[in-house]
C-alpha positions as CSV (number, residue, x, y, z in Angstrom):
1,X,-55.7,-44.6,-21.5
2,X,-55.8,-40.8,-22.4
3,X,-52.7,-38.5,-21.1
4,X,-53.9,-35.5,-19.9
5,X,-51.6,-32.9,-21.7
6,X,-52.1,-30.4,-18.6
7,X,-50.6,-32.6,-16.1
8,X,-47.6,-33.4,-18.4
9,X,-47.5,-29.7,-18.8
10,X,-47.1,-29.0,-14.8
11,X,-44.6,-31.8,-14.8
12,X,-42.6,-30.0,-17.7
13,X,-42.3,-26.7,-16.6
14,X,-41.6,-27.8,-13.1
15,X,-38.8,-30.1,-14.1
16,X,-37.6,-27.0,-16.3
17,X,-37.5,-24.7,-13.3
18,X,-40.4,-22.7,-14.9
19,X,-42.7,-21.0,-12.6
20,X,-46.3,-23.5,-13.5
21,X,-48.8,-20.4,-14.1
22,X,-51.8,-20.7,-16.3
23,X,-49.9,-18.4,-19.4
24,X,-47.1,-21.3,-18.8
25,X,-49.4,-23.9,-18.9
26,X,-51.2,-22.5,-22.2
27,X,-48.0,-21.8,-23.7
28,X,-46.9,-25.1,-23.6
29,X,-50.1,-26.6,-24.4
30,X,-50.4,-24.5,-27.7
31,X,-46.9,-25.3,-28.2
32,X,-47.6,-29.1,-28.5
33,X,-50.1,-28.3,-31.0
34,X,-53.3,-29.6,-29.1
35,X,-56.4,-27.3,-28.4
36,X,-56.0,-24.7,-25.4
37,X,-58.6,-24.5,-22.5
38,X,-57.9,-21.5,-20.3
39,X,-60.2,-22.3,-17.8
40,X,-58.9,-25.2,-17.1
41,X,-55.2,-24.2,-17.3
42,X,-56.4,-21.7,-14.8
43,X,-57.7,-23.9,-12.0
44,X,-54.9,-26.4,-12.1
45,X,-52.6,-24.1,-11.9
46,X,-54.0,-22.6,-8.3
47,X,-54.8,-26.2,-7.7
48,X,-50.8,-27.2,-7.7
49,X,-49.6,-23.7,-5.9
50,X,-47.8,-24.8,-3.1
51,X,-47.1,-28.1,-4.0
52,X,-43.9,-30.2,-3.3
53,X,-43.2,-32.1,-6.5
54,X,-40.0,-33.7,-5.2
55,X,-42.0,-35.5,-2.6
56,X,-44.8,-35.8,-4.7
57,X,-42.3,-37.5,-8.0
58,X,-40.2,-39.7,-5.0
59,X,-43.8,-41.0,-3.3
60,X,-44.8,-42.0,-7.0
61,X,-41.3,-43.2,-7.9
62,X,-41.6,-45.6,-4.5
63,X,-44.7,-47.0,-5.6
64,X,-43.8,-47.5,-9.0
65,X,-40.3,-49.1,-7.4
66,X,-42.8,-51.8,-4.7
67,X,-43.8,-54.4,-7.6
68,X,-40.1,-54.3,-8.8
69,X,-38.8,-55.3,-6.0
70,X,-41.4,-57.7,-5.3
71,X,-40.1,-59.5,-8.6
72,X,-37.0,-61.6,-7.0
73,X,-39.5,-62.8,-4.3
74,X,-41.6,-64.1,-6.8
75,X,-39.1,-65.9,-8.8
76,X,-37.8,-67.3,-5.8
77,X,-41.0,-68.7,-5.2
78,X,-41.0,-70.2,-8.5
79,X,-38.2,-71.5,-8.5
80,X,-39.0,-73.2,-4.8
81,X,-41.5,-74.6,-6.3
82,X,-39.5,-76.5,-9.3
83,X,-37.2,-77.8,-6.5
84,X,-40.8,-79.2,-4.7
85,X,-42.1,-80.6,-7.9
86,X,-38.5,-82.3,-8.7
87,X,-38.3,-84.0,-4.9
88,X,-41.6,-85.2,-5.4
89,X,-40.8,-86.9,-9.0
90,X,-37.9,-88.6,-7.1
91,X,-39.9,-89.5,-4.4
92,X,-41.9,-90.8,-6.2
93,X,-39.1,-92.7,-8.8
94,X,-38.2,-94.4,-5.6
95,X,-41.4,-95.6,-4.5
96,X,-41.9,-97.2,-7.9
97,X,-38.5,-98.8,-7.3
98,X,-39.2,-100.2,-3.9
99,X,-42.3,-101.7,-5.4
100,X,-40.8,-103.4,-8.3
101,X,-36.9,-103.5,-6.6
């Protein structure tokens, strides 16, 4: 899967209290030593004017957060279902023992 630097770039200058313009966005693009594309700096940086990035990082960091916390559950289900497979092994010991007993 392919990073695009741009994004990264937003999400640097915004976490660095930079204003995210298109000169920002090139600057920081040439500074990482990858090809510049103006145009494109250009229209994402109208495209993300007006933005909230703290909701938009804390909706992201939520979902990111949802399959983590779905872990426990799912080793609780696991381990339910060692305790099933265990009662059913004695169960079953027993009803070998009643037969031969």
């Amino acid at each position: 899967m392919k990073v695009d630097p741009y994004l990264h770039a937003v999400l640097l200058l915004h976490g660095a209290g930079k204003e995210v313009s298109k000169d920002h966005i090139v600057a920081v693009i040439k500074a990482s030593g990858a090809e510049v594309d103006e145009a494109k700096a250009k229209v994402l940086a109208e495209a993300v004017k007006g933005v909230n990035f703290e909701d938009l990082l804390k909706q992201s960091t939520m979902v990111a957060a949802a399959p983590v916390a779905a872990a426990p559950a799912a080793e609780a289900k696991k381990e339910e279902k060692k305790e099933d497979e265990g009662k059913k092994e004695e169960q079953a010991a027993e009803g070998l023992a009643n037969l031969f007993g």
